[in-house]
C-alpha positions as CSV (number, residue, x, y, z in Angstrom):
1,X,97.4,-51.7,-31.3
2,X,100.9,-51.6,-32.9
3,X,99.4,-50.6,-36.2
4,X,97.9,-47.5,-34.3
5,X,101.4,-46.5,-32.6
6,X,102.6,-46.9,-36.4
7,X,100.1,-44.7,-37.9
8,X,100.4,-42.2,-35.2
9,X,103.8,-42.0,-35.4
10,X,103.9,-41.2,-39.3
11,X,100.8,-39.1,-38.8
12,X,103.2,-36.8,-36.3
13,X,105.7,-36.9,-38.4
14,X,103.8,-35.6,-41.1
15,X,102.5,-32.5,-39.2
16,X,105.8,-31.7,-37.8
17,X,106.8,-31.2,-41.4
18,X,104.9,-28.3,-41.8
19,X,105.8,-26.2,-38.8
20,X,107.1,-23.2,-39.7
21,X,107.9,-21.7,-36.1
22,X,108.7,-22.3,-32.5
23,X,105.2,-22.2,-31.5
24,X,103.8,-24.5,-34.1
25,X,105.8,-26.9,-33.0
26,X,105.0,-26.4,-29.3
27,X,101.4,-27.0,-29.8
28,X,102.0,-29.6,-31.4
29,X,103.9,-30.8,-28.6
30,X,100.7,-30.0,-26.4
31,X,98.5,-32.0,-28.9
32,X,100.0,-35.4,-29.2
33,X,101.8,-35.7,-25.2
34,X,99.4,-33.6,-23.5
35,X,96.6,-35.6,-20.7
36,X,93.8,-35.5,-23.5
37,X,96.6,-36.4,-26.5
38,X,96.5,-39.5,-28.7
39,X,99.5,-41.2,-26.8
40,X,98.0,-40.8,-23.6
41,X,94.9,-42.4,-25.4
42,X,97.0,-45.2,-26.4
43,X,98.0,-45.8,-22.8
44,X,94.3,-45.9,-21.7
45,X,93.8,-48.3,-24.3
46,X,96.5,-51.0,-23.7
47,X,94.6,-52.6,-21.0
48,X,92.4,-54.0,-23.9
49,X,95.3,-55.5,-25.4
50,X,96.0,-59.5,-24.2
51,X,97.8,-59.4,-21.2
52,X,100.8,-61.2,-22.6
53,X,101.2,-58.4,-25.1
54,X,100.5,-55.8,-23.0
55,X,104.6,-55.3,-21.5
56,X,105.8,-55.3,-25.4
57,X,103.0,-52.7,-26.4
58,X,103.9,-50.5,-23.4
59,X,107.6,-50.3,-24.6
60,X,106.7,-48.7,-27.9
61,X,104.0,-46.7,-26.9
62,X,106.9,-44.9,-24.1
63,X,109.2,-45.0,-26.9
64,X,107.0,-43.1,-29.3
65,X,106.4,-40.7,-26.3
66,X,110.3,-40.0,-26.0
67,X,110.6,-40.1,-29.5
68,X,107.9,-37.1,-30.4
69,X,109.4,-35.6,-27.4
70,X,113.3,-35.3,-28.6
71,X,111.8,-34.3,-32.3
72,X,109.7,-31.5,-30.5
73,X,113.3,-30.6,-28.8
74,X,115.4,-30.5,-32.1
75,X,112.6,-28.6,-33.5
76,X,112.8,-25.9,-31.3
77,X,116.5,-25.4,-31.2
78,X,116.4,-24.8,-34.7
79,X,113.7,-22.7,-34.9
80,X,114.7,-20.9,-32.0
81,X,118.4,-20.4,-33.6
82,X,116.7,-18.8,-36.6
83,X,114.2,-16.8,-34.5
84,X,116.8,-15.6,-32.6
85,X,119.1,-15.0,-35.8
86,X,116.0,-12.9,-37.6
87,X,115.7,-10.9,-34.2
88,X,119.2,-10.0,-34.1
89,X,119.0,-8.5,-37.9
90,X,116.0,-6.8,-36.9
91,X,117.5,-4.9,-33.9
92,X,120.7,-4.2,-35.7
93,X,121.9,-1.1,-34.4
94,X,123.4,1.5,-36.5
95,X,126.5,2.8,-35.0
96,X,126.8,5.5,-37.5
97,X,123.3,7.2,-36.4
98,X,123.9,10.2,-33.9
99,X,122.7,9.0,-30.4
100,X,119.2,10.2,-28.8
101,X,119.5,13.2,-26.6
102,X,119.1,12.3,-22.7
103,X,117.1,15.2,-21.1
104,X,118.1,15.9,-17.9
105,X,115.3,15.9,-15.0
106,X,114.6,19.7,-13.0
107,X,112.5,21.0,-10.5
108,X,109.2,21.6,-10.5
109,X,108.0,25.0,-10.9
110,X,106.5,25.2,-7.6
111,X,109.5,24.2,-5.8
112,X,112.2,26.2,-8.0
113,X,110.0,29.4,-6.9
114,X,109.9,28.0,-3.0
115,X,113.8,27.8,-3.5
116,X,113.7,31.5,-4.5
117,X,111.6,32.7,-2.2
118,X,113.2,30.9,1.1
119,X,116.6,32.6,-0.3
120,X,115.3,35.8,-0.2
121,X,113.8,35.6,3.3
122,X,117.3,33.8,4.2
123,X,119.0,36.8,3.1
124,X,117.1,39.0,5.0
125,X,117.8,37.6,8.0
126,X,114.7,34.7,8.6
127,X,115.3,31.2,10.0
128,X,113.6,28.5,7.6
129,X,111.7,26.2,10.1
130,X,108.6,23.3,9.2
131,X,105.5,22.1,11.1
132,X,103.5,18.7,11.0
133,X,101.0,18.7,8.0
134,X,98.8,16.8,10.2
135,X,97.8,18.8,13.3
136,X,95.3,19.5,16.2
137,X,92.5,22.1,16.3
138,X,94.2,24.0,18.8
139,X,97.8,25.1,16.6
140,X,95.8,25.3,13.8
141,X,92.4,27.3,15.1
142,X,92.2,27.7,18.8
143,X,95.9,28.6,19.7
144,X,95.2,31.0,17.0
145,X,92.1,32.9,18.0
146,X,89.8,31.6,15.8
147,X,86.1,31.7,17.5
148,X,84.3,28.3,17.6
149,X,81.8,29.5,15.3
150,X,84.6,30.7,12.6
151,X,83.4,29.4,8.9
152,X,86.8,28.3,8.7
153,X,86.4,25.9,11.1
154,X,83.2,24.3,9.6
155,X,83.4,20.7,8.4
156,X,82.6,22.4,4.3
157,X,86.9,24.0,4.4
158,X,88.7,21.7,6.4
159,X,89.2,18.1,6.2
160,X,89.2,16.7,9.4
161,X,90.8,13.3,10.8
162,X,89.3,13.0,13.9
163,X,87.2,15.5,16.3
164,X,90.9,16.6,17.4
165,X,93.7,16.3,14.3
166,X,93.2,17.4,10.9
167,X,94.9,18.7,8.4
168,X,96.5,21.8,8.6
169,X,94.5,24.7,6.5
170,X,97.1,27.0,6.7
171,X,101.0,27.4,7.8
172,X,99.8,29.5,10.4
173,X,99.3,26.8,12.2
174,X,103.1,26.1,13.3
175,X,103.4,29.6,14.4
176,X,102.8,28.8,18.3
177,X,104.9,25.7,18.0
178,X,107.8,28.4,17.2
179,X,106.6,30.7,20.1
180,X,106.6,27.4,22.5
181,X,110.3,26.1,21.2
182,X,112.0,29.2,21.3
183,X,112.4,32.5,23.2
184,X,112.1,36.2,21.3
185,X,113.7,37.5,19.2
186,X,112.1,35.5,16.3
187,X,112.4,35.8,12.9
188,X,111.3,32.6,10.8
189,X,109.4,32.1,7.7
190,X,107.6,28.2,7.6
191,X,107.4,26.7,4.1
192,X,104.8,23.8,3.4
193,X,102.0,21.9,2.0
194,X,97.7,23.2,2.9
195,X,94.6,21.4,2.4
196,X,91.3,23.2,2.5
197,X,88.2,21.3,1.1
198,X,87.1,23.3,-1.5
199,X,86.1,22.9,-5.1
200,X,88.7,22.4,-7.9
201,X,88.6,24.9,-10.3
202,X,91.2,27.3,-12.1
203,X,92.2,29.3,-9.3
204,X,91.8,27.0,-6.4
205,X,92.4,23.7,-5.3
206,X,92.3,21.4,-2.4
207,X,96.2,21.7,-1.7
208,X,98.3,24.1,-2.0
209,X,101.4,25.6,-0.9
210,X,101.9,28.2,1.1
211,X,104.6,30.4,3.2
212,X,104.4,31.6,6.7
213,X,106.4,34.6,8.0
214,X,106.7,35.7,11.6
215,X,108.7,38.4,13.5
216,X,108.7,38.7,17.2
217,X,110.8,41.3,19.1
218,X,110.5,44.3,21.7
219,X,109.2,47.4,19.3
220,X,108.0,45.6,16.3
221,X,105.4,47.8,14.1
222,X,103.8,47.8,11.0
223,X,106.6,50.2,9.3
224,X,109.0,47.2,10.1
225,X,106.2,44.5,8.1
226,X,105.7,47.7,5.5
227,X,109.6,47.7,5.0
228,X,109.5,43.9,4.6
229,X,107.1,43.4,2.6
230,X,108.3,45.8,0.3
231,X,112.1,44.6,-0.3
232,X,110.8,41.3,-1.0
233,X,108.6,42.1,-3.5
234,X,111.6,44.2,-5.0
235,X,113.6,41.5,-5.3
236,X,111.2,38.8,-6.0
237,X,110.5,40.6,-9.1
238,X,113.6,42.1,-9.7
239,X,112.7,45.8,-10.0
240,X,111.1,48.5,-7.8
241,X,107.2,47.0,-6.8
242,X,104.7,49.7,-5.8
243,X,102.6,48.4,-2.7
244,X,99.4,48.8,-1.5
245,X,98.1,47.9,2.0
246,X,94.1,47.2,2.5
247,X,92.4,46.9,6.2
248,X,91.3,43.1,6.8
249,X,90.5,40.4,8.8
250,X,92.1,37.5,10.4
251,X,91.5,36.4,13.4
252,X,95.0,35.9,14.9
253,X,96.1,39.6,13.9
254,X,94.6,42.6,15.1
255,X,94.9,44.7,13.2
256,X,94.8,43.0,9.9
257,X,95.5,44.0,6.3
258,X,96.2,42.6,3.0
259,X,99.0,43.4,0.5
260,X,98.3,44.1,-3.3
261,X,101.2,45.0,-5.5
262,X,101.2,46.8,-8.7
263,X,100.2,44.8,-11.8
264,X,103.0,42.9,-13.1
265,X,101.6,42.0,-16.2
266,X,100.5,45.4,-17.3
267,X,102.2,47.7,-15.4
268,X,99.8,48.8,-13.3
269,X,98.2,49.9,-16.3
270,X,95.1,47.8,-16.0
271,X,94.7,44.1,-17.8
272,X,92.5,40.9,-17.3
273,X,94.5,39.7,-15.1
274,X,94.2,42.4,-12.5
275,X,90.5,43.0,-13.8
276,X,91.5,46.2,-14.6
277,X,92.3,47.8,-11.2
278,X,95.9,47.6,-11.6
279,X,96.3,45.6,-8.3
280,X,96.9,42.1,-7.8
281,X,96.3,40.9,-4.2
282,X,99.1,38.5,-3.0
283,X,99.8,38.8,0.6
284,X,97.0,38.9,4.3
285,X,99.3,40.0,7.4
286,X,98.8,41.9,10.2
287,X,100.0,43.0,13.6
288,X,99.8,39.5,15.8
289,X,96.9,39.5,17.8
290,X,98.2,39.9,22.3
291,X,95.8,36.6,22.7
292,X,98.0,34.6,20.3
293,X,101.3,35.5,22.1
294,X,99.9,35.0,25.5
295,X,99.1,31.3,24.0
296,X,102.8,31.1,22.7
297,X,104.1,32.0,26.5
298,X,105.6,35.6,24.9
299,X,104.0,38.8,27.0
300,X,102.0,41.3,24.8
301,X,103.1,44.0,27.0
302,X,106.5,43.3,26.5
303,X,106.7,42.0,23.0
304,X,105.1,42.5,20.0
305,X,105.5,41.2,16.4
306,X,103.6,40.8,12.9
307,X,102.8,38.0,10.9
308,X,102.4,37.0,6.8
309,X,101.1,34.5,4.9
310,X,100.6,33.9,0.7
311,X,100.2,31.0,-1.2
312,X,102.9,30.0,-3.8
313,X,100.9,29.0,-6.9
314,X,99.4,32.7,-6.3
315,X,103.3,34.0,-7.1
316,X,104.0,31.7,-9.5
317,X,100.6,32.1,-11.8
318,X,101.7,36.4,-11.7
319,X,105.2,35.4,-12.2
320,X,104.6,33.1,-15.7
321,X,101.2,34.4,-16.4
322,X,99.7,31.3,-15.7
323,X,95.7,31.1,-16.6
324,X,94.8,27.9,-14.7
325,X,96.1,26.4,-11.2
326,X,95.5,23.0,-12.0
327,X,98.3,22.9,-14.4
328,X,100.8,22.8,-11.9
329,X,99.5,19.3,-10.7
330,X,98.5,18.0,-13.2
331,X,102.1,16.5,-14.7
332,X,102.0,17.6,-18.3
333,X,105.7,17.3,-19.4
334,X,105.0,20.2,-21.9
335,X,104.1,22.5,-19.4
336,X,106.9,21.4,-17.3
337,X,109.3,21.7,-19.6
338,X,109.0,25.2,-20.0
339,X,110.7,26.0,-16.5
């Protein structure tokens, strides 16, 4: 038995000679102290021994133990004083390089043209006010005069929560809440976030954000939302916009229309991205419909007002002359960048 704890303890001493890292030596560590090592063996084995020899034999076989365990320890400091030394001269830094730029975060596209847009309105006189994203059928359909058999409605455009709450389809949908809250005269415009369950493709998406305006006051007419319209789209694009106003349909205006502006890319001239008409549609309004202000507590006979709505990737994509709507989501720092 003592000539094994001899021989093991030269043998170690052997191998520990021809570590060459940190890590050699702790697995060499592992391999003579760990529970399936040779000095655990040992210890297994010294019940074979005579029992008078048997205290003796346990002394050295703890002292080789300690032993291999202190070498292991001096091993490592040193290696780990040179490891740390070769790091150090690996990471030098040179003081004389010129540092690395730090680029400054911005806004995203979407919002910086919100910003601009809610400025506008601001300075024309509307109150910026929000609504819940998640809402009940009634502010978003109902309260608005949609019919119960309305496509938009149907299970295929909006993503429902429950047979009540969903999620709004449109900003329209905080436009009684304002009616409700406050007494005419009102003049807001309501920023925020739409889903809509439709396929993802260039021009659409399944959220979106749009922008709500509403004016409510004795003698409102459609010159005022004409005049409106118009000045915004002046200064939106920074020089005189021709409009053009198209009979439609919504169901919480009567009567309905849609706004097209003169083609920003080509001056009207006729491009791609105007299909060659000229026109770009960017706006559905309309004079609000008496059943809608009855639901917001306001008297047709007494009141009257319009209301708008567009989408602001729509803006942005004439704006910058972006093909594809997807890009604004899609968090390419190239793309970004650029605004």
């Amino acid at each position: 038995m003592r000539q094994r704890v001899s021989s093991l303890r030269e043998q170690f001493l052997s191998e520990l000679k021809l570590t060459g890292k940190g890590k050699d030596v702790e697995d060499l560590k592992v391999k003579y102290l760990g529970k399936k090592g040779p000095v655990q063996e040992l210890m297994l084995h010294l019940r074979e021994a005579p029992a008078p020899d048997r205290p003796a034999l346990g002394k050295e076989i703890n002292a080789l133990k300690e032993e291999i365990a202190a070498l292991c320890e001096k091993a490592l400091s040193g290696f780990s004083q040179l490891e740390r030394a070769q790091q150090f001269a690996e990471e030098a830094i040179d003081i004389s390089l010129p540092g690395r730029k730090r680029y400054l975060g911005r806004k995203h596209p979407i919002s910086q043209m919100l910003d601009e847009i809610l400025f506008i309105f601001a300075g024309m006189g509307f109150s910026i006010q929000e609504g819940p994203i998640i809402d009940t059928d009634y502010y978003n359909f109902e309260g608005l005069n949609f019919p119960k058999d309305h496509p938009a409605r149907d299970m295929q455009d909006t993503f429902y929560l429950s047979s009540t709450h969903l999620l709004r389809t449109h900003t329209s949908s905080t436009e009684l809440r304002m009616m409700e809250a406050y007494p005419p005269p009102l003049r807001i415009v309501i920023p925020g976030k739409c889903f809509r369950n439709e396929t993802i493709s260039s021009r659409s998406h399944v959220f979106f954000h749009q922008v709500e305006g509403m004016y409510i006051d004795k003698n409102v007419s459609f010159a005022d939302l004409f005049a409106t319209m118009q000045e915004f789209f002046n200064k939106l694009f920074g020089k005189s916009i021709q409009t053009r106003f198209r009979p439609s349909y919504f169901p919480f205006v009567e009567p309905g229309l849609e706004v097209d502006i003169s083609c920003t890319s080509c001056d009207a001239k006729g491009c791609r991205l105007c299909k060659h008409t000229g026109w770009l549609e960017v706006v559905g309004a309309g004079m609000l419909h008496p059943t809608v202000l009855k639901n917001g507590g306001i008297d047709p006979q007494v009141y009257s007002g319009y209301a708008w709505g567009f989408g602001i990737e729509r803006l942005a994509m004439l704006r910058y002359g972006i093909k594809d709507i997807r890009s604004f989501t899609e968090s390419d720092l190239f793309f970004l960048s650029q605004f």
